[in-house]
Steps between C-alpha positions, in 0.01 A plus 500: 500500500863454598811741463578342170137539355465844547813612421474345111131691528677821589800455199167405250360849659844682452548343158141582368584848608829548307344343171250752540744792558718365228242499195512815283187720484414719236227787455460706164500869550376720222597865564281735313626862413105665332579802336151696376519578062380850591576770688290757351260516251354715294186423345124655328205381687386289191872279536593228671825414704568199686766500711685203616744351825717335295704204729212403679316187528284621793176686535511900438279754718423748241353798606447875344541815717130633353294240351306788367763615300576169376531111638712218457380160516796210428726768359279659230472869608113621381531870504169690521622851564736736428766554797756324671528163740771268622443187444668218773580158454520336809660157573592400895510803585689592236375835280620632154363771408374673109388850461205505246433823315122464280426765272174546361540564116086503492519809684733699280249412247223627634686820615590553091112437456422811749801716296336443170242754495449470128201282448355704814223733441445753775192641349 
């Protein structure tokens, strides 16, 4: 290879380079801002709630602070207690939080039961 030869090789090199360097690139960025529907609930133990991470195409970690209290499973809270949880949403990391209150209405009605003595015969 003479002098001549490899110095159009190197400008082919060089100009490969700069065509390279000079073609636009583009990316799409999608910037998601989730925002949970709920931050507390209150709810009876025969309802149901489903909460929801609104602004986000990915997959949520849903998880219940006592699952004996109640669960979530896809964002449907299944209460089967009265008390209180927190319920997280979780996302890369990312946590938003709901504060579930269940009430159990059954209860109060079985508590009026005991208080009406009426149809009770103590003899």
């Amino acid at each position: 290879m003479n002098y001549f030869d490899y110095s159009l090789e190197k400008l082919n090199e060089y100009e490969q380079v700069r065509d390279c360097l000079s073609r636009k690139k583009s990316c799409q960025v999608t910037v998601e801002t989730p925002e949970l529907n709920k931050t507390a609930v209150e709810m009876d133990v025969e309802d149901t709630v489903s909460l929801d991470l609104k602004g986000c195409s990915h997959d949520v970690e849903w998880t219940s602070s006592d699952d004996d209290i109640c669960e979530v499973e896809d964002g449907i809270l299944i209460p089967y207690s009265s008390g209180t949880v927190t319920v997280k949403a979780k996302v890369h990391g990312m946590v938003w939080k709901c504060k579930v209150v269940i009430t159990d209405s059954t209860e109060d009605d079985w508590n009026d039961d005991l208080d009406d003595d009426s149809d009770y015969d103590s003899e």
